[in-house]
N, C-alpha and C positions, 0 to 999 in steps of 0.2 A: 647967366648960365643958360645954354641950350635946352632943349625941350630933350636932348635925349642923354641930358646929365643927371644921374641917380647920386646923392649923397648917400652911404654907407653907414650907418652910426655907430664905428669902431674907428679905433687908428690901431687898429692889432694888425701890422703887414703882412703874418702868415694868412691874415684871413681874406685879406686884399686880394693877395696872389692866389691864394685857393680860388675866389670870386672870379676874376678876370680869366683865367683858365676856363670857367665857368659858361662865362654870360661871351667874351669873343668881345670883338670892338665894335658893336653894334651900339651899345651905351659905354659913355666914359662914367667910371665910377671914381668916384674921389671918397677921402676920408674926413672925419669932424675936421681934424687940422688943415686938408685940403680945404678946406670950408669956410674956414676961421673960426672954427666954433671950439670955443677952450671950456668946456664943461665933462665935469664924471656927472653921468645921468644916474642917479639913484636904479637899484634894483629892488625895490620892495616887496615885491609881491612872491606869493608862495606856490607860483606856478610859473612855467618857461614863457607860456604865451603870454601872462601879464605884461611880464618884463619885457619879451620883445615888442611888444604893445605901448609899452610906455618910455622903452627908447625911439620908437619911429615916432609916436605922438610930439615927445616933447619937441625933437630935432625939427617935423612939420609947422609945429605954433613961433619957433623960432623963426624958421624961413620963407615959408608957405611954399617951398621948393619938395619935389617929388624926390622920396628920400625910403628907403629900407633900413632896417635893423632885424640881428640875429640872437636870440638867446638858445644854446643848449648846452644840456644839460646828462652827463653818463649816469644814469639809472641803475642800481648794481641790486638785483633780486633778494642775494641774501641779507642786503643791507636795509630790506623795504625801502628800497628806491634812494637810499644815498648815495649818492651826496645832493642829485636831482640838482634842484635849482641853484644852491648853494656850489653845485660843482667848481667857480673857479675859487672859489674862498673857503674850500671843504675844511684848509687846517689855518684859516685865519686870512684879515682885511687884505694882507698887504697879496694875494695872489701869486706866491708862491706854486709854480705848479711841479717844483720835486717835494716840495713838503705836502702838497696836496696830493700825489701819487704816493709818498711817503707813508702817508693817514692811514690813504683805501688801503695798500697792501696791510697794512696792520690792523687796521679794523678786520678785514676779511681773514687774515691768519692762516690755518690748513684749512677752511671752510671747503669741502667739495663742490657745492653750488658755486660758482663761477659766473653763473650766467648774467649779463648786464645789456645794455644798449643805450645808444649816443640816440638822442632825439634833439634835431635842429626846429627851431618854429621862427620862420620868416614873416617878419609882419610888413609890410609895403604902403605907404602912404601915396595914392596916384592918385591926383586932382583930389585930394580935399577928402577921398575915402580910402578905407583901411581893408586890404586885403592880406588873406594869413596862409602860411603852406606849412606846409610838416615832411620831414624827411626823419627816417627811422632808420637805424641798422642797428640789427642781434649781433651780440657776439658773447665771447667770455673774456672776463680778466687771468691774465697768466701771473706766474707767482713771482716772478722778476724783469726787471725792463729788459729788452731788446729794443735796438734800431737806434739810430742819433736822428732823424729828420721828424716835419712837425713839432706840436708842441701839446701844452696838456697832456691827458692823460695817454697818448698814442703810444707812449714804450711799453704798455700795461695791454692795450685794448686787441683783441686777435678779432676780425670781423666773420659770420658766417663765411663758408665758402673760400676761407684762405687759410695757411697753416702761419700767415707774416703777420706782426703785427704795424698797427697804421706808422709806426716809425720807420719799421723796415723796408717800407716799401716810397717809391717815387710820387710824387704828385700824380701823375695820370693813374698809375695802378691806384692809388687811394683813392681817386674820384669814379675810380668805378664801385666802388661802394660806399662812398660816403655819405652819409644821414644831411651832412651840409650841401652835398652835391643832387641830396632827392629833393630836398627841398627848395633847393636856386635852379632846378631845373624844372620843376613849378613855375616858378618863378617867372624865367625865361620864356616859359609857353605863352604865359601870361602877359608878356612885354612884346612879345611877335605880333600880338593882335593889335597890339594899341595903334 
């Protein structure tokens, strides 16, 4: 592999293409399967940075190839921070994400508080050390899905600053406020100096 191939530790392609939108073809990004690598990384930990700490670790002790992973996580106020970590298994293993949007609206019900936010946390394993980015964005959950594009919980999710929600709208308008798109553009800054 090239010095400017970054291993990804997803094979989720909405995440891919969100990524390479991203970063431009300055780095070729591949997936675990681009990779060869056939492992579900465990998520154990009760925080997003863990997790995404412990998919770039494991993916690194496998390859010793310079590799990133992303955990996040929709944080929903009224819910103290559910589903958080748990976000893509909020209604069970199998990841589900109309039964997990399913849950939130019924967990939340007529609740007025609405307020929630997506937080991505990038962990980056470059030469043998671990670097971390966070990307945030506030929004509110609305009471029924709109939009067919993206995935998770984006038929639910309205971002500050827009009246659409992230299904509604196209990949470019999404990455202008995306929580994935603040924290891969860390990221990025980060990969210009190297």
């Amino acid at each position: 592999m090239t010095n400017n191939t970054l291993i990804f530790a997803t094979n989720n392609q909405h995440k891919v293409e969100e990524i390479h939108s991203i970063i431009g073809d300055r780095f070729h990004i591949i997936t675990l399967k681009e990779a060869g690598i056939d492992i579900d990384i465990p998520e154990p930990h009760d925080t997003i940075e863990a997790n995404a700490s412990e998919k770039s670790q494991v993916i690194y002790q496998l390859t010793k190839q310079n590799c990133f992973a992303d955990d996040t996580g929709l944080e929903v106020e009224a819910l103290n921070g559910e589903p958080g970590v748990k976000s893509a298994r909020y209604a069970g293993d199998d990841r589900d994400f109309d039964a997990n949007v399913e849950k939130l609206l019924t967990n939340l019900k007529e609740n007025k508080n609405r307020n929630a936010r997506f937080k991505t946390i990038v962990s980056l394993m470059w030469d043998g050390k671990e670097y971390l980015f966070e990307g945030i964005v506030q929004g509110k959950i609305i009471y029924e899905r709109k939009g067919k594009n993206g995935f998770g919980y984006d038929p639910v999710f309205v971002p500050e600053g827009s009246d659409k929600t992230f299904a509604e709208m196209e990949l470019h308008e999404k990455n202008s406020f995306s929580h994935r798109r603040k924290a891969m553009d860390k990221l990025t800054a980060f990969l210009k100096q190297q």
